[in-house]
N, C-alpha and C positions, 0 to 999 in steps of 0.2 A: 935699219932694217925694220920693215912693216912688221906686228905682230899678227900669229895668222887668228885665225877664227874665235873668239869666246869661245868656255865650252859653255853649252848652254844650260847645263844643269841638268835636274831630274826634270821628266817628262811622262802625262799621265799615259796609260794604253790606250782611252777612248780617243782621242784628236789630237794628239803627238804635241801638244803646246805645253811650255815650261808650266812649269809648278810656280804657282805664284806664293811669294812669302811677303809680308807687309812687319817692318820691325818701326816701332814705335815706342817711345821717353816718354815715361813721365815722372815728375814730381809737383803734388800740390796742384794737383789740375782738376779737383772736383767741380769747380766752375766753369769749365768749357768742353771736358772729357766726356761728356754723353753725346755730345751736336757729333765730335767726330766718330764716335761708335758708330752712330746709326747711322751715318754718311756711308759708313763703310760697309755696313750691313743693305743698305740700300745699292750697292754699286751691280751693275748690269752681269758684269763678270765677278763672281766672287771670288777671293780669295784662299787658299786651299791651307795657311795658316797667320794667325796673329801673334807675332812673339812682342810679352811688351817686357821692358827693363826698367822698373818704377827703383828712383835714384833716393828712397828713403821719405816717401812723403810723411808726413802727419795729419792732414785730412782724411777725407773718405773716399780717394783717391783709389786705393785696392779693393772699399769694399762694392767702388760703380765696376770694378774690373772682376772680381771675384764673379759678381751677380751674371756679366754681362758673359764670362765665359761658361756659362750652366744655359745658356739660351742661344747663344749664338750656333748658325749650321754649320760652321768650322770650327776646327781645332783653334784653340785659344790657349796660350802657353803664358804667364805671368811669373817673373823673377821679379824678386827683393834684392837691392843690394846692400851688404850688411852698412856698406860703407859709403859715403859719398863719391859717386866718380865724376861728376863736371857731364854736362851735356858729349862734348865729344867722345872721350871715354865710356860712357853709356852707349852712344848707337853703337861704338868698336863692340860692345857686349852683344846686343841684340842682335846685330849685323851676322854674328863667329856663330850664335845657337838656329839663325836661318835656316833650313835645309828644302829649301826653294829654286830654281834655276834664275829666277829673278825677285830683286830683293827690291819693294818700294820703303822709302824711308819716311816715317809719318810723323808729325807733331804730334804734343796732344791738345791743341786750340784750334785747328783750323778745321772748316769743314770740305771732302771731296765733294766735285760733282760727282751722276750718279753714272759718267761714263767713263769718268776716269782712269778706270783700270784697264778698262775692254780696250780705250784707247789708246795706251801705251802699249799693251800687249801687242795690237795689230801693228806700232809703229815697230816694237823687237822681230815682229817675225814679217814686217816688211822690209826688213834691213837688218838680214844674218849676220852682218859682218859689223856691227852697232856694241859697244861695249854699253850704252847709258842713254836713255831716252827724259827728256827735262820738258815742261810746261809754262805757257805766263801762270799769273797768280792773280785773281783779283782780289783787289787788297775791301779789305771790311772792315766796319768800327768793330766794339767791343761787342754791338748790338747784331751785327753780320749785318747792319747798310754800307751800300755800296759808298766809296769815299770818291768815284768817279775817274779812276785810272788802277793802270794794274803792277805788277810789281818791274816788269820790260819798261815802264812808263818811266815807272821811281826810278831803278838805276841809270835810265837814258840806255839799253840796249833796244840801238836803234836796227830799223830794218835795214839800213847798210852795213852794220856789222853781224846784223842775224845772216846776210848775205855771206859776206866774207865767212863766217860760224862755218856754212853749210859748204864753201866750196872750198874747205881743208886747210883752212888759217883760225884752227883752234886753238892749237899750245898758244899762237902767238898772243891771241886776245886774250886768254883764260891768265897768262902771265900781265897781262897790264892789271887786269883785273878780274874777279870772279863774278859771273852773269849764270852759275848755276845757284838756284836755291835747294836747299835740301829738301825744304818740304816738297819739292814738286819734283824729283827725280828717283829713276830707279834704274838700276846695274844687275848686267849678268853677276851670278853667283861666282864664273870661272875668274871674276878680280879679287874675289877675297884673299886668295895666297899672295893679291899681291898689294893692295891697299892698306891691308892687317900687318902687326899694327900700325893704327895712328898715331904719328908724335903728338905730344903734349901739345906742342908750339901752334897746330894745325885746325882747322875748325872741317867738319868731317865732309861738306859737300865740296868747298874748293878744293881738298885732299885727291876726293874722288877721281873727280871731272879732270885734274890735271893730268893724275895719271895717268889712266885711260885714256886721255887725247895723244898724250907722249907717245904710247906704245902704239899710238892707230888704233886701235879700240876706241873707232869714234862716236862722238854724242848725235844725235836725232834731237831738236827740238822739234814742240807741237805750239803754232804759233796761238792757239785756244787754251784761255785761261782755265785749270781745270782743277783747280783745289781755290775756296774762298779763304786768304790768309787775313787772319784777327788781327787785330792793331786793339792791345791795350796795356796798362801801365805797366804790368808785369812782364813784358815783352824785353827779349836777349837782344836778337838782333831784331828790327824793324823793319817797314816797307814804306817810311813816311818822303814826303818829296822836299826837298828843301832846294832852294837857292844857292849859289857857290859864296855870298858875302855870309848868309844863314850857316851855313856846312863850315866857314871859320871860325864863326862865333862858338860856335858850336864844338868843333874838334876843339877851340883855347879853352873853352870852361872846361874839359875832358878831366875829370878826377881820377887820378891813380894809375893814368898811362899814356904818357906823350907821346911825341908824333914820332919821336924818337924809338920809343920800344916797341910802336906795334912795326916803325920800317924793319925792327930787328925781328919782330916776328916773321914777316913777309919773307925774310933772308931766310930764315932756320928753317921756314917750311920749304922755299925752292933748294936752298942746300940738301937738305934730307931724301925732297923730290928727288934730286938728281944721282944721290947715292942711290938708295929705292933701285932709280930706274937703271944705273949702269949694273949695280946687282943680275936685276931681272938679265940684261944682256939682249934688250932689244929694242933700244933708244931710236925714236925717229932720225930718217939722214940729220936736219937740222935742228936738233931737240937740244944737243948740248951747246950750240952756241948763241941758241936761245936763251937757255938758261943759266951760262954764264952772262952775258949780256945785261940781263933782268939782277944778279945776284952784285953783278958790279957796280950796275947802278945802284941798289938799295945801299950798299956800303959806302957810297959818296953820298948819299944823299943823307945818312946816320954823321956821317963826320962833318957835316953841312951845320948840322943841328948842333953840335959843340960847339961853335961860334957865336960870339955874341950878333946881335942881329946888323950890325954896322960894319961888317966885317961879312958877310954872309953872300955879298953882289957879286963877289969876282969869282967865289965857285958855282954859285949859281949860273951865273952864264958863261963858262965853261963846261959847265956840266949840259948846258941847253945845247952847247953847241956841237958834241956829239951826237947830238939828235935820241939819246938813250930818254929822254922828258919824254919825246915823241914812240918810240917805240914801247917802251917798258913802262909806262906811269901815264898819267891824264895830260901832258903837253904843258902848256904854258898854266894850268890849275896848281900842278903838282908841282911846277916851278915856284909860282905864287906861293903857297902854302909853305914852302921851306923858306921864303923869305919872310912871309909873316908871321909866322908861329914859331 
């Protein structure tokens, strides 16, 4: 059953448009946290509050925030958390103290362009019935130069799949993989009762995007790069481009978490998904056998990885040969990879 409309939130008296909220993480970001202040500060449509959630830094990270919200023309709201929460945990904070109709979710490295907002905004209220509107990204060194592609580049979301995106084959891609970035996405407020909380297991943009595709609360993308994303050593997740023999190498040296526990994460986040959504009680027609689908395969492909590697051929292509590699996972990549890793 489709879900029906977003509520759109609070709404000013003078031009009936949502209330815009921007909630923003930081820790330890005296080094880049100014470029995105004034980015923001500079934006065509401005913002009508800044909640930021600083996860304990020890720099002068509160005192560029401190300073910035005694200057800035909106409201500017700054918590401490006594305690460390982990990046996902923190937006879950920032996200619940919003009181915006739409929530943008910000770094603290990257810079916006200065249309950014205006132009998400216009994509929400050209598309009422839109749970989440998402951007490319063009990726930047440390130094904000261009590295000459953008982050649709890096992941390979190609325009045939931004096609398929657009014409209601979302759950299906967003389950192979995640093509929303958090820094470039923002949500009606009326998903908080239902995205909140975030499991542990979960990283807060693919969380989002899934849901709300689920329930038909679908996404908008804007095929214009409109936040410049930093690329430097302190960087969680990245937007670098690699090669699929590079991406081996790369996932084998992996310290501290095999191929194995992140397939169990992917599991515990669509498992969770799909409690979440029969909860809710408005599961797209084919969301659950989507999601079983996607959950069945992650669990063969975990008992793939308990065998030693010489032993590993004859489930592997059984497992190809339901064609679940192809639907739910990168195809013959993700087949490879459970044979050589």
């Amino acid at each position: 059953m489709r879900a029906g409309k977003p509520d759109s939130g609070n709404e000013t008296r003078e031009n009936a448009r949502p209330l815009i909220s921007i909630a923003m993480c930081t820790y330890n970001g005296e080094a880049y946290l100014g470029d995105q202040l004034a980015s923001i500060v500079k934006q065509t449509q401005q913002p009508d509050e800044l909640v930021v959630c600083d996860d304990g830094s020890t720099d002068n990270t509160l005192q560029i925030l401190d300073k910035f919200s005694k200057e800035a023309s909106f409201p500017v709201r700054v918590y401490r958390n006594e305690q460390r929460l982990g990046p996902t945990k923190n937006f879950q904070k920032a996200i619940s103290l919003c009181t915006g109709g739409l929530i943008f979710l910000s770094d603290q490295d990257d810079v916006w362009m200065p249309e950014k907002v205006n132009k998400v905004l216009q994509s929400f209220m050209n598309n009422p019935d839109a749970g989440y509107v998402f951007s490319d990204s063009l990726i930047v060194d440390e130094m904000l130069r261009p590295t000459g592609y953008t982050m649709w580049q890096s992941i390979k979301f190609t325009p045939g799949q931004r096609r398929q995106f657009e014409q209601g084959k979302q759950l299906a891609l967003l389950l192979k993989r995640n093509v929303v970035t958090g820094a470039a996405i923002a949500f009606r407020a009326g998903l908080k009762s239902i995205v909140l909380p975030i499991p542990d297991e979960s990283i807060h943009d693919e969380w989002i995007a899934l849901l709300a595709s689920s329930l038909g609360m679908y996404g908008v993308l804007i095929e214009e790069p409109l936040i410049q994303y930093r690329q430097h050593p302190q960087q969680l997740i990245g937007g670098l481009r690699f090669s699929f023999v590079e991406q081996v190498k790369r996932a084998s040296l992996t310290k501290g978490q095999s191929v194995e526990s992140r397939l169990h994460r992917e599991e515990v986040t669509c498992s969770k998904a799909l409690d979440r959504l029969t909860l809710v009680g408005q599961l797209e027609k084919n969301a659950r056998q989507l999601f079983d689908a996607k959950i069945q395969h992650l669990r063969v492909r975990q008992s793939i990885h308990k065998h030693p590697h010489y032993a590993r051929l004859f489930a592997v292509s059984r497992e190809f040969l339901t064609l679940r590699y192809h639907r739910c996972s990168a195809g013959w990549k993700s087949a490879a990879r459970d044979l050589l890793l």
